[in-house]
C-alpha positions as CSV (number, residue, x, y, z in Angstrom):
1,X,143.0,31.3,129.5
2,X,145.1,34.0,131.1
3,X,145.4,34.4,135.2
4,X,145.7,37.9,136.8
5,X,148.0,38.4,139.7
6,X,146.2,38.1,142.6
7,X,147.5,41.4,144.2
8,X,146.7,43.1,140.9
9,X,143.1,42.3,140.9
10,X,142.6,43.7,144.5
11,X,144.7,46.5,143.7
12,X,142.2,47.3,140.3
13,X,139.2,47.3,143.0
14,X,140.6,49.1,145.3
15,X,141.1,51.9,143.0
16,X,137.4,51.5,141.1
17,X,136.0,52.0,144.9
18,X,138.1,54.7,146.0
19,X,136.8,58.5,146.1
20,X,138.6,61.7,147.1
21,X,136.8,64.4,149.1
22,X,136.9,66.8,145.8
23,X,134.8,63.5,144.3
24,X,132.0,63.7,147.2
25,X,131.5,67.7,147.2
26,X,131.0,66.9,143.2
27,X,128.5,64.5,143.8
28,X,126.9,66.0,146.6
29,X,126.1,69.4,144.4
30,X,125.1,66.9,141.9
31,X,122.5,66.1,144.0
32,X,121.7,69.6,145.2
33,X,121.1,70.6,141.4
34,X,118.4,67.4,140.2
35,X,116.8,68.3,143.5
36,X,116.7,72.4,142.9
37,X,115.8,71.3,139.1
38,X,112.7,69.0,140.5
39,X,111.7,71.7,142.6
40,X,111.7,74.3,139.8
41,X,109.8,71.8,137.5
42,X,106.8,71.9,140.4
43,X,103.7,74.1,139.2
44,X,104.0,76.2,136.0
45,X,107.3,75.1,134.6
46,X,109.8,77.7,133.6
47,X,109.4,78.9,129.8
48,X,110.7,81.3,127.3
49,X,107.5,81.8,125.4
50,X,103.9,82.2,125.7
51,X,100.7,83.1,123.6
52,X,97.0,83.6,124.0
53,X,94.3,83.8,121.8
54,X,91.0,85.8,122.1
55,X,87.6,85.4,120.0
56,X,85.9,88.8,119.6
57,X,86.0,90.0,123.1
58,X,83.5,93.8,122.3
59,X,80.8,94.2,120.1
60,X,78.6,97.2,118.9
61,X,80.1,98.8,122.2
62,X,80.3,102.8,122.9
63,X,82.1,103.5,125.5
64,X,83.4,100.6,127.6
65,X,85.9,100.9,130.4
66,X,89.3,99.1,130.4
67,X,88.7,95.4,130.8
68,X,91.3,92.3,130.6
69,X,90.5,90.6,126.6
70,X,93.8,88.5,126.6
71,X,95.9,87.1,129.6
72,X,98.9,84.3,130.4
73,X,101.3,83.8,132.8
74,X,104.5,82.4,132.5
75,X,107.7,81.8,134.4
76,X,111.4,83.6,134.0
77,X,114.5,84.4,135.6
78,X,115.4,87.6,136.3
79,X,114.8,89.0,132.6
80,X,112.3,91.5,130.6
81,X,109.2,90.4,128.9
82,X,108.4,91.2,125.2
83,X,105.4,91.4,124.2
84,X,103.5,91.3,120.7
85,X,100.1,91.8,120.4
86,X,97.6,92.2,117.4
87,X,93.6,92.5,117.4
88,X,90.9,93.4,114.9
89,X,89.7,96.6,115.7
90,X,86.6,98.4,113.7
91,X,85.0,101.6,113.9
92,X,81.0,102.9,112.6
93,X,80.6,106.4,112.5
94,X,77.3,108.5,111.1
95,X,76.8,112.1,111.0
96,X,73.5,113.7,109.2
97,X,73.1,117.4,108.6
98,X,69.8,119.1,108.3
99,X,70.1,122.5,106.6
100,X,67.7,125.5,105.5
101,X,67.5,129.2,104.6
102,X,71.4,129.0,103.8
103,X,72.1,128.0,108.2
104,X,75.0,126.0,108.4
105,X,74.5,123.1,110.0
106,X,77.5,119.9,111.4
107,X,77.5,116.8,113.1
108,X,80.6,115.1,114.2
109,X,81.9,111.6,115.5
110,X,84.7,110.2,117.1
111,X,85.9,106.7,118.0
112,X,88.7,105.0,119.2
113,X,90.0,101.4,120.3
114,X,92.7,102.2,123.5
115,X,95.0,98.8,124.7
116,X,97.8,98.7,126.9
117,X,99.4,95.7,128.7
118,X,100.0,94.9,132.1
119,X,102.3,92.7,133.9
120,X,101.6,91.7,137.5
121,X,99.1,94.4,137.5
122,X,101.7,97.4,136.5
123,X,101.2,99.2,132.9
124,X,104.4,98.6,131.2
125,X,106.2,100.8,128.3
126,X,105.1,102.3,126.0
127,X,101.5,102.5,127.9
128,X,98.2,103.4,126.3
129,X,98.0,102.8,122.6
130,X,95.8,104.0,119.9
131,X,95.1,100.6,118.2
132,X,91.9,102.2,115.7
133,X,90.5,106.3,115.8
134,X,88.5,107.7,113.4
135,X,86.5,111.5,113.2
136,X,84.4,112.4,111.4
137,X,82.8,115.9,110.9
138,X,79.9,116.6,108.1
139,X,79.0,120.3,107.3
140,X,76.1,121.9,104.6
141,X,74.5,124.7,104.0
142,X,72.3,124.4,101.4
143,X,69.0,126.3,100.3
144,X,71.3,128.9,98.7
145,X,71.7,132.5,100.6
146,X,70.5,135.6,98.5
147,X,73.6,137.9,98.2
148,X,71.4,141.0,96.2
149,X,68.8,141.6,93.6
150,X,68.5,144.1,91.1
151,X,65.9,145.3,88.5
152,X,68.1,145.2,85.9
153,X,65.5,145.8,82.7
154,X,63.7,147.9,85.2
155,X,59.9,147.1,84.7
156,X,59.2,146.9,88.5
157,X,59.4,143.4,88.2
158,X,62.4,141.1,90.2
159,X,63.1,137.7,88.9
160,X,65.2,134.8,90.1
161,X,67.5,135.7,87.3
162,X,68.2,139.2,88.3
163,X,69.8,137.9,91.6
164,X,72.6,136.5,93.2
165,X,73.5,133.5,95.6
166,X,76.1,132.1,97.3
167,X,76.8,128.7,96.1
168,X,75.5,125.6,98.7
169,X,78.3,123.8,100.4
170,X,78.6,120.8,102.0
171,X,81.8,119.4,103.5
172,X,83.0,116.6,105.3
173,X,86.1,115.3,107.3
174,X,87.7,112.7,108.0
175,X,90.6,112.1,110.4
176,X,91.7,108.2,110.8
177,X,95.0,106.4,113.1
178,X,95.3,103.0,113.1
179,X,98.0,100.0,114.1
180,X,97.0,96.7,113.4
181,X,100.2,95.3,115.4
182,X,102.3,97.1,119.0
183,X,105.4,96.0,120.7
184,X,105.8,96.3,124.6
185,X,108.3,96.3,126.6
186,X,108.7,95.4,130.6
187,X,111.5,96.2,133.1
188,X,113.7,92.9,134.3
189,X,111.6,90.8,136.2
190,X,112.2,88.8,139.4
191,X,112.3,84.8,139.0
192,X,109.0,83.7,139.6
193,X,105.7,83.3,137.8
194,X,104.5,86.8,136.0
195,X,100.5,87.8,134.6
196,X,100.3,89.2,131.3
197,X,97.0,91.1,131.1
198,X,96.3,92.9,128.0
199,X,93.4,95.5,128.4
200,X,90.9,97.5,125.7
201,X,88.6,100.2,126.2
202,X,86.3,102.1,123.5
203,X,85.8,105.7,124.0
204,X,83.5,108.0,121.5
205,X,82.1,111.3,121.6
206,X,79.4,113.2,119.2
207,X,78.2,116.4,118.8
208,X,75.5,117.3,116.7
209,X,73.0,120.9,115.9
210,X,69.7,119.8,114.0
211,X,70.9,116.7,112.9
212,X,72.3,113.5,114.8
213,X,75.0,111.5,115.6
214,X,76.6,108.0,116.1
215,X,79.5,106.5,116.7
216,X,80.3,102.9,118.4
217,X,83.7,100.8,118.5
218,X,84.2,97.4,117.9
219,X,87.5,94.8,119.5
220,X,87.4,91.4,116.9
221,X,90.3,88.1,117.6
222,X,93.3,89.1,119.3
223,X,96.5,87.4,119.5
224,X,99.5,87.9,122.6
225,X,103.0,86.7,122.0
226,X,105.0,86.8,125.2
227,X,108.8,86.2,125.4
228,X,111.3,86.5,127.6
229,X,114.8,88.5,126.5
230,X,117.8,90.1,127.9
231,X,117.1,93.5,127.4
């Protein structure tokens, strides 16, 4: 067995129990940062991602106003969002012509799925996108148009075969923009909790003479990746 000095041992506590004032402030900021941590873990905790997920939010519409299909919020410090967002997007358009006596006759239809996003209520770059558009345009003249006749074996009598027409025509257009996928971008943010709104609208037009018209817009699953980067 081995014996320690007496006046070593209390020495050895002495120093174990001894703290200089640079040792308090350290501890005491210690303590400031589990309690500022705690507080910061309180409610929605702070995050660099986020995502939402959306079944198919417009059916068989025609033209619908902006309204809010995806949304999340998350929390950051002082830093821009990035956002990815995808969605199903489909488009009907029908255009029937009714011609006669060589009049030319059109029907057109146009129809388009507009998105942007929206952070704490503010439209952020690059705004409004074109996420589907399609026109159409359909055309004929038909019935043939007499150009000129002529008795050509002169017997007084005009046939079908002694004329001239114009050939019928019938024509059609179509004029189609799509992305499947968009990037967005915010300003730097201030630490707190941020909404992430993503909004659609439909918009169509038609036009039409003797015959008709349609054209409707359709906004399937969607999908929202948010992140937060220094930008």
């Amino acid at each position: 067995m081995r014996f320690v000095p007496l006046s070593l041992f209390i020495s050895a506590v002495a120093g174990c129990g001894h703290m200089n004032s640079n040792d308090i402030s350290s501890a005491s900021e210690r303590a400031n940062d589990a309690h500022q941590l705690g507080a910061s873990q309180s409610g929605l905790p702070a995050s660099k991602a986020t995502a939402a997920l959306s079944e198919v939010a417009i059916m068989d519409g025609t033209d619908v106003a902006y309204k809010t299909i995806l949304s999340s919020e998350i929390k950051t410090s002082n830093r821009s969002l990035f956002v990815d967002l995808s969605l199903e997007c489909g488009l009907l358009t029908t255009t029937v012509v009714k011609s006669q006596k060589g009049i030319k006759d059109t029907s057109s239809a146009s129809a388009s799925v507009l998105a942007r996003v929206l952070v704490d209520g503010k439209v952020i770059s690059p705004g409004e996108i074109t996420f589907c558009q399609r026109t159409q345009e359909l055309s004929a003249q038909l019935s043939g148009i007499l150009d000129q006749c002529t008795d050509s074996n002169g017997d007084g009598v005009i046939m079908s075969s002694e004329c001239t027409f114009s050939d019928e025509e019938i024509s059609l257009l179509l004029s189609t923009m799509n992305a499947n996928s968009f990037n967005f971008v915010s300003d730097k943010l201030a630490s707190g909790v941020h909404k992430v709104e993503v909004q659609a609208r439909i918009f169509t037009s038609t036009s039409s003479q003797t015959g008709s018209a349609e054209a409707r817009g359709l906004i399937g699953k969607g999908s929202m990746v948010v992140s937060t980067e220094r930008l």
